[in-house]
Z-matrix of the N, CA and C atoms (Angstrom, degrees):
N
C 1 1.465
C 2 1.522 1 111.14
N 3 1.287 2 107.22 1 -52.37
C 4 1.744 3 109.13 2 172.74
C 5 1.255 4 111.99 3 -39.78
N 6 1.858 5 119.10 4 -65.97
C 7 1.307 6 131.88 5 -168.74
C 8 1.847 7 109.53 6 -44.97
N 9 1.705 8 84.87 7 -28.95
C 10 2.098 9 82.24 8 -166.28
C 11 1.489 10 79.39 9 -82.49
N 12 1.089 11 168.73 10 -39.28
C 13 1.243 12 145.44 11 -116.61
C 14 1.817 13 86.42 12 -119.03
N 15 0.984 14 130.36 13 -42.62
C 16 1.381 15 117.67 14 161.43
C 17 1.207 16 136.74 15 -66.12
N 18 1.326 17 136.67 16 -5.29
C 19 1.192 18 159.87 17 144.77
C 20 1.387 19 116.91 18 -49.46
N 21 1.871 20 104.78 19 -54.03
C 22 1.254 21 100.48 20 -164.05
C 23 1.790 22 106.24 21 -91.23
N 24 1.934 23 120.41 22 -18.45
C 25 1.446 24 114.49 23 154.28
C 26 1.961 25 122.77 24 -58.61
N 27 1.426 26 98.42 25 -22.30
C 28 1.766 27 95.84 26 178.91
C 29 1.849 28 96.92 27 -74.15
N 30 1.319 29 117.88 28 -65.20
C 31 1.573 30 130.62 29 -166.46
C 32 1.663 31 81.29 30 -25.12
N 33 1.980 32 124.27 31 -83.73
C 34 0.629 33 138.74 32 -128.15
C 35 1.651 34 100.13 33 -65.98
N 36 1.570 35 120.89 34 -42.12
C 37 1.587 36 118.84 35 -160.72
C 38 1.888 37 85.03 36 -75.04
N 39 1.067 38 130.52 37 -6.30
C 40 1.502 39 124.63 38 177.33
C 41 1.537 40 115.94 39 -68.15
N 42 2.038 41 92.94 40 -53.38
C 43 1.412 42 88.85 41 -178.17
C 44 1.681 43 131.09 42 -76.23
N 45 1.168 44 94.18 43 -8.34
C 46 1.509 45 94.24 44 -164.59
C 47 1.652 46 111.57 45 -70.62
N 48 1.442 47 124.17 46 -50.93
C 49 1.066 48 103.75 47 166.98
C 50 1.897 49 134.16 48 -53.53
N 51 1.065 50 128.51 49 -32.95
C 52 1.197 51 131.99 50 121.12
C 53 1.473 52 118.87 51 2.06
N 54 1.108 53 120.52 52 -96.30
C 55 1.300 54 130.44 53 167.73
C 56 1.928 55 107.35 54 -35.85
N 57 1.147 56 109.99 55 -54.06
C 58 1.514 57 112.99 56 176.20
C 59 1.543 58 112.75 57 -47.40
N 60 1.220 59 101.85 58 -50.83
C 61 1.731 60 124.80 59 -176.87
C 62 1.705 61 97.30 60 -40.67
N 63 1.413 62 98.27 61 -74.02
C 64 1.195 63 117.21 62 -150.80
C 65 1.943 64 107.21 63 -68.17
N 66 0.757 65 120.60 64 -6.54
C 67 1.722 66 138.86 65 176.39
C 68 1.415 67 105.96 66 -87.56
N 69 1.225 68 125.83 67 -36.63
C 70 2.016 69 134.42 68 -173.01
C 71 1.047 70 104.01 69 -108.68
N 72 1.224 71 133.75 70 1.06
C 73 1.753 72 126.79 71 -176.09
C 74 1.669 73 98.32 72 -81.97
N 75 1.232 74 111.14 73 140.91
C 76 1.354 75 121.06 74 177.15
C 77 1.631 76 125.22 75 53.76
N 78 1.593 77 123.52 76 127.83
C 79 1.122 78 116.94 77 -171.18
C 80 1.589 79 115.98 78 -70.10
N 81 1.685 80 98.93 79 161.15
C 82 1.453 81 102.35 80 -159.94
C 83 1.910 82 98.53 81 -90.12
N 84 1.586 83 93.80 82 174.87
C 85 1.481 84 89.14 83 -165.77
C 86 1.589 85 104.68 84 -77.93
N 87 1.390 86 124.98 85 -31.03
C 88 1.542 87 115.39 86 155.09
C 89 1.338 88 134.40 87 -37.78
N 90 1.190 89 98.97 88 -41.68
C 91 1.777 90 101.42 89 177.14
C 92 2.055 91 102.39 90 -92.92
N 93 0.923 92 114.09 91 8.55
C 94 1.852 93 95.15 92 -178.92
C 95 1.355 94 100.21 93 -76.19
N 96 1.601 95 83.29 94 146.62
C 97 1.784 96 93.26 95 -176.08
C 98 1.692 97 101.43 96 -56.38
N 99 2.042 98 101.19 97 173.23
C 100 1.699 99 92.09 98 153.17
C 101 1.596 100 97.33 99 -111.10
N 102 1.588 101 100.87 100 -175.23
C 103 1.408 102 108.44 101 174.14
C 104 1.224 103 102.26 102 -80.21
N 105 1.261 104 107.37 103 170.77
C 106 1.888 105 121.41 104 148.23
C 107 0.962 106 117.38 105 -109.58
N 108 1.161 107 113.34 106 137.62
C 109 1.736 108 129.94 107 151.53
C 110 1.038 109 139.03 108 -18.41
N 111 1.321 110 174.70 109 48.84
C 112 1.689 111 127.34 110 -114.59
C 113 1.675 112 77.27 111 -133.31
N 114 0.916 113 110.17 112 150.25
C 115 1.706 114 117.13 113 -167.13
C 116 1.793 115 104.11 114 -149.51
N 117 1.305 116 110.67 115 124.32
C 118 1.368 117 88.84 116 -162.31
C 119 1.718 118 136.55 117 -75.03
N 120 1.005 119 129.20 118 169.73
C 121 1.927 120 112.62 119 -179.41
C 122 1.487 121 115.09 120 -21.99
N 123 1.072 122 95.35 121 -47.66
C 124 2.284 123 110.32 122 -148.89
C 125 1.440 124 79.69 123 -95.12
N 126 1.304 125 156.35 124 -6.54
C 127 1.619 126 140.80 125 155.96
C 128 1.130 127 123.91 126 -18.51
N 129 1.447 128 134.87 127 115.77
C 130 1.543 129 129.73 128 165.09
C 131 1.655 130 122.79 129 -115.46
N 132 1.364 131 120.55 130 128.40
C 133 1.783 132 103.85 131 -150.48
C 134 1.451 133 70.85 132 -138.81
N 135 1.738 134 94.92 133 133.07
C 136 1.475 135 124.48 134 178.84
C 137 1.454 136 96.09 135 -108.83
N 138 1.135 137 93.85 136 120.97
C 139 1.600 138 106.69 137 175.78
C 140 2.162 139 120.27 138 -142.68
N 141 1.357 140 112.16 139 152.25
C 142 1.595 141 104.08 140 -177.05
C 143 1.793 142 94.67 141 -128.39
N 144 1.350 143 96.90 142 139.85
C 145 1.549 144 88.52 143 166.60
C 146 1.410 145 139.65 144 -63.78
N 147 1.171 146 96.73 145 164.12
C 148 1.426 147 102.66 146 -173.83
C 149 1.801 148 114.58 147 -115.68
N 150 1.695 149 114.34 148 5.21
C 151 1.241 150 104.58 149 -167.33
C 152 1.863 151 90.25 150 -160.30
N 153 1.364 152 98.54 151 112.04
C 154 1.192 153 92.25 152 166.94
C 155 1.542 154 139.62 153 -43.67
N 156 1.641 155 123.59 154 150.89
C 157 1.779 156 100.42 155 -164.63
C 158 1.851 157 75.75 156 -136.95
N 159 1.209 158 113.29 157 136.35
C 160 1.773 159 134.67 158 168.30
C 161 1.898 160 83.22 159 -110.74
N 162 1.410 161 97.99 160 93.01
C 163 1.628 162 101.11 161 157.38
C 164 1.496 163 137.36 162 -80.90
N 165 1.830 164 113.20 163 15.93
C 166 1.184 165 109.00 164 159.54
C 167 1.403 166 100.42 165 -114.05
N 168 1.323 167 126.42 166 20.54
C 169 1.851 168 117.08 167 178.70
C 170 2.160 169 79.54 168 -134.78
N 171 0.929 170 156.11 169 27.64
C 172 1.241 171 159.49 170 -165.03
C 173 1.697 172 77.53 171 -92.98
N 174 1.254 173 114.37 172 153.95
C 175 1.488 174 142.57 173 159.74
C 176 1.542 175 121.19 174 -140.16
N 177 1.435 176 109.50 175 151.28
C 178 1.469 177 120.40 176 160.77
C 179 1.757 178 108.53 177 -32.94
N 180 1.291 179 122.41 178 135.97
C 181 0.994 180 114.07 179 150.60
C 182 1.607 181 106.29 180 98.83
N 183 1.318 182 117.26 181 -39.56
C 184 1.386 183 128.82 182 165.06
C 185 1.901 184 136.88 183 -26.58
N 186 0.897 185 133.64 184 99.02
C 187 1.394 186 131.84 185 -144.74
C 188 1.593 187 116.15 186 -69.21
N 189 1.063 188 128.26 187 114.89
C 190 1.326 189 121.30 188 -177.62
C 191 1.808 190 114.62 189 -114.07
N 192 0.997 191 99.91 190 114.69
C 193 1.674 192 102.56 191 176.00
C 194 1.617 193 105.88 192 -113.31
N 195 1.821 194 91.86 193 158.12
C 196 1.519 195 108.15 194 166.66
C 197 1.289 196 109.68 195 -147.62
N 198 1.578 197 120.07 196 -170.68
C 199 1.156 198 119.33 197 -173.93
C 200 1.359 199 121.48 198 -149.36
N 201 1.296 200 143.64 199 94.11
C 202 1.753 201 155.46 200 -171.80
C 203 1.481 202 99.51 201 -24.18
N 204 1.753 203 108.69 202 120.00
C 205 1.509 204 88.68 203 -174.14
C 206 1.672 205 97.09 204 -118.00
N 207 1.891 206 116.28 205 14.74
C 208 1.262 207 120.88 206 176.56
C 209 1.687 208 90.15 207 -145.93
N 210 1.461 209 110.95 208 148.76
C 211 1.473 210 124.06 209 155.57
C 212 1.241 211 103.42 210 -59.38
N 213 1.807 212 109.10 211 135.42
C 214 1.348 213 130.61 212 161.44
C 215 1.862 214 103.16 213 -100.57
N 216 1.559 215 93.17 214 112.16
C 217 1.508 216 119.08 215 -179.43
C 218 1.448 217 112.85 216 -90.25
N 219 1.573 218 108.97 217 151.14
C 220 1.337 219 117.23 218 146.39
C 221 1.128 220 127.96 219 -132.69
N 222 1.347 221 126.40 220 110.56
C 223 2.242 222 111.69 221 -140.50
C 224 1.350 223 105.98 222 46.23
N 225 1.503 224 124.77 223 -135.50
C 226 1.102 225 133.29 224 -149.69
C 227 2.081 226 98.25 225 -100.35
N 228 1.618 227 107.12 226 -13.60
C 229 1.445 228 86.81 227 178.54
C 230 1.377 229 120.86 228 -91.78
N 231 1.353 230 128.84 229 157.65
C 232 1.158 231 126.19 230 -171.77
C 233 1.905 232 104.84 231 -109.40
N 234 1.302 233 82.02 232 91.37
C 235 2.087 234 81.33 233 166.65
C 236 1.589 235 122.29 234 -59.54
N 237 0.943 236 110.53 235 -35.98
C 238 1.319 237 111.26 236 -172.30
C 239 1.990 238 111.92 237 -123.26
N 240 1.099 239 131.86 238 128.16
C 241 1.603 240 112.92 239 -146.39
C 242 1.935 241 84.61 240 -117.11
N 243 1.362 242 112.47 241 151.09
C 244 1.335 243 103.51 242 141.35
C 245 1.023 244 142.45 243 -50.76
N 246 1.583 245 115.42 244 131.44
C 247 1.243 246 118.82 245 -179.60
C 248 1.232 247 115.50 246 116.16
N 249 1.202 248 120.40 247 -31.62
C 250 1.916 249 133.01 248 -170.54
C 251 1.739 250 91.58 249 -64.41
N 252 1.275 251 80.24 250 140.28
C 253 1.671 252 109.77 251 162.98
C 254 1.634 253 133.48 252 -62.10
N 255 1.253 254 110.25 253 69.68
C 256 1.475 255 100.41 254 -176.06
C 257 1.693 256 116.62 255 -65.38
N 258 1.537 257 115.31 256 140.98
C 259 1.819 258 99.30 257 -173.23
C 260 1.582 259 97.11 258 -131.64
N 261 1.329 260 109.12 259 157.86
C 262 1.607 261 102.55 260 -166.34
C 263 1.492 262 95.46 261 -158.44
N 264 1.415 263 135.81 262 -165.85
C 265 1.177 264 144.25 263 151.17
C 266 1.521 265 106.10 264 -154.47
N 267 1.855 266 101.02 265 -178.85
C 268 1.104 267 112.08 266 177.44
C 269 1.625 268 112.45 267 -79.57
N 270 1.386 269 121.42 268 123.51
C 271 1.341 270 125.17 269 -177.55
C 272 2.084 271 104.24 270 -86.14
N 273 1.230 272 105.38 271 -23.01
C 274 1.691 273 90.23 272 -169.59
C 275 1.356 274 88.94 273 -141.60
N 276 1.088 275 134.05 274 -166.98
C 277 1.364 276 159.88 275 116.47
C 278 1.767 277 137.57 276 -154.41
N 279 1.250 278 107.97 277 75.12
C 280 1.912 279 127.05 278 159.64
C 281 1.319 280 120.79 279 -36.67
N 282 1.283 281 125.13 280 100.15
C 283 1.314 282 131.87 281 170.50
C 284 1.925 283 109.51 282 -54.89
N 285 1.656 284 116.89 283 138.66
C 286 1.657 285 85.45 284 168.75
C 287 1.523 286 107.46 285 -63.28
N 288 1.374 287 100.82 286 169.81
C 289 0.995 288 103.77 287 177.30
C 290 1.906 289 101.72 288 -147.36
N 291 0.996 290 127.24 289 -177.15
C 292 1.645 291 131.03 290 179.25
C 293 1.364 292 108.81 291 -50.31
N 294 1.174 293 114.79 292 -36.76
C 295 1.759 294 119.30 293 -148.48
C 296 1.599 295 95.17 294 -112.61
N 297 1.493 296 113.98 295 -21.16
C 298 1.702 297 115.23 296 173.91
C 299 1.565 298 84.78 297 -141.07
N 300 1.382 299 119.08 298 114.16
C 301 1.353 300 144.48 299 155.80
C 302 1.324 301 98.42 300 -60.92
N 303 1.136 302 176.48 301 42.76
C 304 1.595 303 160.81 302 -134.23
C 305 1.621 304 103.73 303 158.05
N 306 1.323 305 123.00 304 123.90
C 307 1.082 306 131.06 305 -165.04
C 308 2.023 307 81.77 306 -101.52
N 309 1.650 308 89.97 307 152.59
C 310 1.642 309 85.03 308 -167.20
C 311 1.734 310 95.52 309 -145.25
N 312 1.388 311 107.28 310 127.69
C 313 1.037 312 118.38 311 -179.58
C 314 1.376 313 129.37 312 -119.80
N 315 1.008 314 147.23 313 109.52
C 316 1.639 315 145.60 314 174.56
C 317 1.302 316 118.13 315 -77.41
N 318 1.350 317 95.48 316 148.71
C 319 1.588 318 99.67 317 -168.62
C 320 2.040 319 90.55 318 -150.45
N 321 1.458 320 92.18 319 131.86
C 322 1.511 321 104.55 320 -174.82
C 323 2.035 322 127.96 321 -136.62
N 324 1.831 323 100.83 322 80.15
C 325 1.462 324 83.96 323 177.32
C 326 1.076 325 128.99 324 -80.47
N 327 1.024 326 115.29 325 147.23
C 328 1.866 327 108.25 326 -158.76
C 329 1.972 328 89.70 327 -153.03
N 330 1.082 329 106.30 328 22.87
C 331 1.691 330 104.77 329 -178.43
C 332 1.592 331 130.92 330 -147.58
N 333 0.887 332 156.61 331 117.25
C 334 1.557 333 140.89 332 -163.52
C 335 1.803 334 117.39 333 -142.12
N 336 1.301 335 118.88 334 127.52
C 337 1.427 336 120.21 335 -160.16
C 338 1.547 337 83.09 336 -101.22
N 339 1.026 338 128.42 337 81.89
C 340 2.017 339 114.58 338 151.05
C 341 1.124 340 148.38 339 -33.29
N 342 0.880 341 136.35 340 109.47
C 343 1.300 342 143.53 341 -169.01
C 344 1.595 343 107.64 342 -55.84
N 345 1.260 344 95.97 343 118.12
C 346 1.155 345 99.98 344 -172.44
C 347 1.411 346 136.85 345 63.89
N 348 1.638 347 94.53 346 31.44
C 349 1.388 348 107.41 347 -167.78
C 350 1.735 349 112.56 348 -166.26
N 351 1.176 350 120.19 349 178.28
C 352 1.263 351 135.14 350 178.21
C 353 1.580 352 121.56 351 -49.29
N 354 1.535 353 131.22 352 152.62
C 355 1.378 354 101.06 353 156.52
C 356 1.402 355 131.12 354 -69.29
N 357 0.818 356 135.68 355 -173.92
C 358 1.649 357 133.10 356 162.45
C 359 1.127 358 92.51 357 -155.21
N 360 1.550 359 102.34 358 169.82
C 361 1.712 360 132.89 359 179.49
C 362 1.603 361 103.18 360 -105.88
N 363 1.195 362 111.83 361 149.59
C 364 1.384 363 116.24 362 -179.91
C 365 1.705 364 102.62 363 -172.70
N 366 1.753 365 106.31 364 172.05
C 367 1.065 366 92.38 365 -174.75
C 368 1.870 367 98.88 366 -166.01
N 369 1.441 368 84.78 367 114.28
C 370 1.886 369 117.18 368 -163.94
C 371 1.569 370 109.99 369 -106.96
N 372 1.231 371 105.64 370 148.24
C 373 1.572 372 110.96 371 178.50
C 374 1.375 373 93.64 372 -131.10
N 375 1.695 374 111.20 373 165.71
C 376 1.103 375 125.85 374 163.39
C 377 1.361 376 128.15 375 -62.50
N 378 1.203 377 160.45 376 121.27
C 379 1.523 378 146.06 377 162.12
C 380 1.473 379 115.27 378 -109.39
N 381 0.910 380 108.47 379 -24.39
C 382 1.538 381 111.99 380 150.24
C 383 1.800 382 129.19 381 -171.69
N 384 1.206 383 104.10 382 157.41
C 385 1.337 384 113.20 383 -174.84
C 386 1.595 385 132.59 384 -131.15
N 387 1.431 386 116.55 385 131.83
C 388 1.389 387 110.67 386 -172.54
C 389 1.493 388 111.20 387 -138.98
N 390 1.349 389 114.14 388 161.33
C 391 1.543 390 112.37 389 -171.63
C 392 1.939 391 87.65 390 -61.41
N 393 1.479 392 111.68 391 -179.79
C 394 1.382 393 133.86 392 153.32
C 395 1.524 394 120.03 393 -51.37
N 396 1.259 395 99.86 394 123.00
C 397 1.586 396 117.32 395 -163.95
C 398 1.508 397 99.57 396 -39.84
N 399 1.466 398 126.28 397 154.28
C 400 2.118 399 121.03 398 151.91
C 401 2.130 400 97.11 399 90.80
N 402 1.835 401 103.14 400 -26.82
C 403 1.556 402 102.34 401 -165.27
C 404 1.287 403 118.20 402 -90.98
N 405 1.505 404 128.58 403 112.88
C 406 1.437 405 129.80 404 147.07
C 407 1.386 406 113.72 405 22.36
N 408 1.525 407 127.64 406 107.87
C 409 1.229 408 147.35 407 161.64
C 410 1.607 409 113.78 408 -73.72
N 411 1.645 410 97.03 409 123.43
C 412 1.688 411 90.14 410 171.13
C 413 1.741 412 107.45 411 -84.94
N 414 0.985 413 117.14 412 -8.63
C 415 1.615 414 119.16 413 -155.07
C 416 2.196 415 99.82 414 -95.19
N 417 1.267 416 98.15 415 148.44
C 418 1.406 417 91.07 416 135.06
C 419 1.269 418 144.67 417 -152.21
N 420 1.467 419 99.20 418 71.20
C 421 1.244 420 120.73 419 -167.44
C 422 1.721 421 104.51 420 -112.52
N 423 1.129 422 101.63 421 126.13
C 424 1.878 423 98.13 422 -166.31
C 425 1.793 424 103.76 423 -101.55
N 426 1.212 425 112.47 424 -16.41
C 427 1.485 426 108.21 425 165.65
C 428 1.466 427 121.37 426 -78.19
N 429 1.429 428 115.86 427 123.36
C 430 1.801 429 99.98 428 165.11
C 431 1.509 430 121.18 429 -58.85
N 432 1.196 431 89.83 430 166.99
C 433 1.902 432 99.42 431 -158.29
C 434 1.643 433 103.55 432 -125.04
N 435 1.249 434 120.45 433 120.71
C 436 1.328 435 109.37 434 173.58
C 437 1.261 436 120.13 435 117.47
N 438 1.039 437 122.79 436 146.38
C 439 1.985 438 135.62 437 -172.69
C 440 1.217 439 98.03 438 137.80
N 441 1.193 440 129.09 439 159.57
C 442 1.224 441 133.14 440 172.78
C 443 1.799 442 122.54 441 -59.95
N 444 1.018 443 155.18 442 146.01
C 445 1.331 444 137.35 443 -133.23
C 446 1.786 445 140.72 444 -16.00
N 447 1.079 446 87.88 445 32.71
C 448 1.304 447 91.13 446 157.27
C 449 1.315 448 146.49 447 -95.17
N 450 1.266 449 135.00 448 164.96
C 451 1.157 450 120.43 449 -158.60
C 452 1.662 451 120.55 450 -104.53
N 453 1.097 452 146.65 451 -171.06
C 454 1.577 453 162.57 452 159.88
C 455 1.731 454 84.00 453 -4.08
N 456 1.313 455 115.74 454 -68.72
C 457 1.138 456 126.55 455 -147.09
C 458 1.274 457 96.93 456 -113.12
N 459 1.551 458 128.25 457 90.53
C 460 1.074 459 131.42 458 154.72
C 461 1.311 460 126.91 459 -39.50
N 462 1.487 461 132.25 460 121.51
C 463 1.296 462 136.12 461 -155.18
C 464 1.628 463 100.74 462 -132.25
N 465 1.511 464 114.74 463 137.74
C 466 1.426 465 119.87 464 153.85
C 467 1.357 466 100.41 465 -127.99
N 468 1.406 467 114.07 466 176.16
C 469 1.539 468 136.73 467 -173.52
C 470 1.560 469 96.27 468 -45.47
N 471 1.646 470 112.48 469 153.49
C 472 0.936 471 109.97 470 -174.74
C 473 1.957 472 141.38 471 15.09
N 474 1.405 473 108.30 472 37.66
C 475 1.592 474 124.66 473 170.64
C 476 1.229 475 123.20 474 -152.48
N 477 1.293 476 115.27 475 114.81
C 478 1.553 477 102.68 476 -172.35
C 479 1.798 478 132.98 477 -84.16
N 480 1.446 479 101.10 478 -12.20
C 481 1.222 480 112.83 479 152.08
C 482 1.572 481 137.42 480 -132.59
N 483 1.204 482 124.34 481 168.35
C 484 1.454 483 108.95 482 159.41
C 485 1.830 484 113.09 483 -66.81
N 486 1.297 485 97.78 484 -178.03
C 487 2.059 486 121.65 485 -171.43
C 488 1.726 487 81.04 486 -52.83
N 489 1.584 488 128.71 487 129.82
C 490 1.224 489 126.77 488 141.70
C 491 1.645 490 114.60 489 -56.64
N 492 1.400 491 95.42 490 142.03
C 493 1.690 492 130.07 491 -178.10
C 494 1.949 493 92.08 492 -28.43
N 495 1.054 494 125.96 493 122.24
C 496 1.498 495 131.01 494 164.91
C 497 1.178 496 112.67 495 74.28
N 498 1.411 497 132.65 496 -0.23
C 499 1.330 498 129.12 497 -178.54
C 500 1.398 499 107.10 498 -76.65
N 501 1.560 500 138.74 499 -21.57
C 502 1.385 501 93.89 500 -176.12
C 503 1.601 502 82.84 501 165.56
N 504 1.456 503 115.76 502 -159.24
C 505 1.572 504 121.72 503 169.64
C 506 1.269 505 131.53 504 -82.54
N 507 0.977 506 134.48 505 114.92
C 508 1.393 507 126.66 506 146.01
C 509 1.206 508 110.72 507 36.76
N 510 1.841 509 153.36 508 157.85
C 511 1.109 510 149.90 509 158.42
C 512 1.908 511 100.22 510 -148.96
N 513 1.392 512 102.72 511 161.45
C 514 1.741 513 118.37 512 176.09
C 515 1.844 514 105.25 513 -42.86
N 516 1.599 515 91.21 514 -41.30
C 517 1.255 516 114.47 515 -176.70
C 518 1.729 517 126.83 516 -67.37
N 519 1.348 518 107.21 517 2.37
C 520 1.498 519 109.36 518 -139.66
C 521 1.624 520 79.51 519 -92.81
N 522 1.405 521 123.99 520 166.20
C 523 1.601 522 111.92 521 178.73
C 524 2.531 523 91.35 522 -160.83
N 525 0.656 524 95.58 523 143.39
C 526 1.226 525 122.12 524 -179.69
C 527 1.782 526 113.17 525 43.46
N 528 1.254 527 129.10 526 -118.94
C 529 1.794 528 125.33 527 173.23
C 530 1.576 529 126.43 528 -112.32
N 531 1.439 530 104.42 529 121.41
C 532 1.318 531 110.19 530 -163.31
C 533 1.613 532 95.47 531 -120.05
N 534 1.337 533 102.07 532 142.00
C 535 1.658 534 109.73 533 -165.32
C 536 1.491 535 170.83 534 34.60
N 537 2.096 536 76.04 535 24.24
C 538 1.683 537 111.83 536 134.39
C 539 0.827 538 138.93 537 -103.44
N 540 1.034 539 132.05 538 122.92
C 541 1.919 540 141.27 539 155.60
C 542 1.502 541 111.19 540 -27.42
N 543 1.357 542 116.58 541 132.15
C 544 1.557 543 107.59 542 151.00
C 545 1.350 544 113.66 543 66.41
N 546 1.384 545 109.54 544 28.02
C 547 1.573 546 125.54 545 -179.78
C 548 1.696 547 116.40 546 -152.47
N 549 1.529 548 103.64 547 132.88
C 550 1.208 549 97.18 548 -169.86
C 551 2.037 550 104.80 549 -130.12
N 552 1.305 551 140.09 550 -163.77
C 553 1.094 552 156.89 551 146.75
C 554 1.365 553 134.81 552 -92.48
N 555 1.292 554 141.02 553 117.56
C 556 1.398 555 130.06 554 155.40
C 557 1.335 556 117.91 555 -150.01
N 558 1.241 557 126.71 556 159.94
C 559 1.445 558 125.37 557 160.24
C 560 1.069 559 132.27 558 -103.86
N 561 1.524 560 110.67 559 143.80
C 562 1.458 561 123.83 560 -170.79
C 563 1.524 562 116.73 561 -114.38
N 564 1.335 563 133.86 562 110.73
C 565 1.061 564 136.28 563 141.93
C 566 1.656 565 143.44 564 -38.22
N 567 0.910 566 133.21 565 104.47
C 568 1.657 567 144.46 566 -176.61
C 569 1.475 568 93.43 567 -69.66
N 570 1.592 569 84.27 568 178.89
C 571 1.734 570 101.25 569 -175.42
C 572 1.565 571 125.59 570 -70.57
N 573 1.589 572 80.57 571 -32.52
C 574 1.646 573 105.89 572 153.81
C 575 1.372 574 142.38 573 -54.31
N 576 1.075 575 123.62 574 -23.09
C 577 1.592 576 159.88 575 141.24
C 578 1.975 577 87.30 576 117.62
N 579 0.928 578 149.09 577 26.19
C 580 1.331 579 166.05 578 162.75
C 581 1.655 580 115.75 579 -71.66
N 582 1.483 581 100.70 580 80.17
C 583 1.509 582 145.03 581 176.36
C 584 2.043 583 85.86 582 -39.99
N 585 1.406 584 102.94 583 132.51
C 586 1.411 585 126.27 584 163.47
C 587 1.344 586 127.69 585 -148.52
N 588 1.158 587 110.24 586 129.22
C 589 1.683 588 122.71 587 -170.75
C 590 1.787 589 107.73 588 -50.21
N 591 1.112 590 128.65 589 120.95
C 592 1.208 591 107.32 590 -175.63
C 593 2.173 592 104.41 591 -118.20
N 594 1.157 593 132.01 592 107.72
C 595 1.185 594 99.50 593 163.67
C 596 1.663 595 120.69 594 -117.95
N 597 1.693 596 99.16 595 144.53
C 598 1.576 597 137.06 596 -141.51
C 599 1.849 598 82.59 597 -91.97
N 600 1.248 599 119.02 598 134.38
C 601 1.350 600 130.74 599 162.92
C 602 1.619 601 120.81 600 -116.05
N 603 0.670 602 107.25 601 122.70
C 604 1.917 603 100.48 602 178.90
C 605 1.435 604 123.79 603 -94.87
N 606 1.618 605 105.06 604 -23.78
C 607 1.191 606 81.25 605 177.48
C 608 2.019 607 88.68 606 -171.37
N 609 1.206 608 119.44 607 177.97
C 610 1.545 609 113.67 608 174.68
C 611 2.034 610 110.56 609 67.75
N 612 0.965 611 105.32 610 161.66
C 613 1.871 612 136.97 611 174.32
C 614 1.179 613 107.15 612 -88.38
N 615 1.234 614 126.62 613 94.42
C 616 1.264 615 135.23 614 -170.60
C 617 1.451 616 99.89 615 -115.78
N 618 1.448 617 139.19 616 139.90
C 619 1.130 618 129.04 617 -154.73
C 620 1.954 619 81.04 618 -143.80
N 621 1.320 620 116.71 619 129.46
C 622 1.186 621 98.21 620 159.37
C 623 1.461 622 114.73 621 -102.10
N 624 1.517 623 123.30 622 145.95
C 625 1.272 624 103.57 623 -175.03
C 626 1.790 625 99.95 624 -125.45
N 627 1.492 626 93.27 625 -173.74
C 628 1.566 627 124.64 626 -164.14
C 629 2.149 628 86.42 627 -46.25
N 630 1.448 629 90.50 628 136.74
C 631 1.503 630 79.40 629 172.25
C 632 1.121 631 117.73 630 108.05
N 633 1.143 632 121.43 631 -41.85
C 634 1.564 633 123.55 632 -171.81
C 635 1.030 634 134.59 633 -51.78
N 636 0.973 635 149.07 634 147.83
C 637 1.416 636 133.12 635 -170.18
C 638 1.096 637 128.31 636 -98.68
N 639 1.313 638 141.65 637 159.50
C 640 1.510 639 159.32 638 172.02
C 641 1.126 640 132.49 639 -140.14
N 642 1.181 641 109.33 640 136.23
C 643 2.001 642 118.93 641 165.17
C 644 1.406 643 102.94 642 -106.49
N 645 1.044 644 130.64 643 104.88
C 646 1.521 645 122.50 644 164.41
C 647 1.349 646 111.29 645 -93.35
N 648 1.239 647 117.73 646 177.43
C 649 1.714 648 119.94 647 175.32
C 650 1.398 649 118.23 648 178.43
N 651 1.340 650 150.34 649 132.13
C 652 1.436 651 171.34 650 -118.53
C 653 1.754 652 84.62 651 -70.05
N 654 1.496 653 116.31 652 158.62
C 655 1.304 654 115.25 653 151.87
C 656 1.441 655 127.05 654 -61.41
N 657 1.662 656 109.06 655 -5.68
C 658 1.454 657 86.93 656 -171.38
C 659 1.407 658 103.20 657 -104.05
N 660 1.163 659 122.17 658 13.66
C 661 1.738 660 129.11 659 166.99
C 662 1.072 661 106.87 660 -68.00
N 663 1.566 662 135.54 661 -47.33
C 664 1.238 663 127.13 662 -175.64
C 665 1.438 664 121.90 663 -67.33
């Protein structure tokens, strides 16, 4: 009886590490990394929202989605497909205040559901923005507004403005806010040196809604 009873404490201090082994081998599906994105500098991603944004009730933390409304190509492959889920949130939100007249809001995609594919991590800024193509303009200001020093009339190479207020879609060409009032574009850098879309309000309830449009594009476009 002894002999079996020592037999069966050796068997047992054998298996257990064993058993330990076999529980930690290989990472779990909670912890697997995701991919990234990598999309190149000169990238331009047409996208419309998917979630209305009230940018004077907007908060930290607040969920912002959109949705690819053209394939992002390179030659003939398509990295990024129509239709994929871009997901983002609100990174800041600054009330004006005396010393900054300009209500200031951040906005950060840093996420993308693929169509037909995995999530990945990635990380997009605004470059410009317009209500939904065909829809009623509150603004009437026909120059885009916004980029980092630029002026009234947002300018790129050969164009002197962005899409006037209701004219139409989005273009390669399109560069800071087209057909809001009292709203502009810029980016802000953290301590981190981690570039964020920021858009500046001056004054009025500006609601962005379902639809709206976007050009986003890599930090290193800006």
């Amino acid at each position: 009886m002894i002999r079996t009873a020592t037999l069966l404490i050796v068997a047992a201090s054998i298996s257990l590490p064993l058993g330990s082994q076999t529980s930690t081998s290989g990472p779990s599906p909670a912890t697997a990394a995701v991919n990234t994105l990598d999309l190149p500098a000169d990238a331009l991603v047409f996208a419309k929202l998917n979630t209305n944004l009230d940018l004077l009730q907007a908060k930290p933390g607040d969920v912002v989605e959109a949705q690819t409304t053209e394939d992002v190509k390179r030659g003939k492959e398509a990295l990024l497909k129509k239709g994929s889920t871009l997901l983002g949130h609100v990174s800041l939100a600054e009330p004006a205040t005396s010393s900054q007249p300009e209500t200031m809001i951040g906005i950060v995609f840093d996420r993308v559901k693929t169509k037909g594919g995995p999530d990945e991590t990635l990380h997009l800024l605004i470059h410009a923005l317009a209500p939904e193509a065909g829809q009623p303009t509150n603004s009437t200001i026909a120059e885009g507004r916004g980029m980092p020093g630029a002026t009234t009339a947002a300018t790129v190479p050969g164009r002197v403005s962005a899409e006037a207020p209701g004219s139409g879609r989005l273009t390669a060409s399109s560069v800071g806010v087209s057909g809001f009032a009292n709203m502009r574009l810029e980016i802000r850098k953290d301590s981190k040196g981690e570039a964020t879309s920021i858009i500046a309000l001056s004054k009025g309830d500006v609601k962005l809604k379902k639809g709206a449009q976007l050009l986003l594009t890599p930090p290193q476009r800006q």
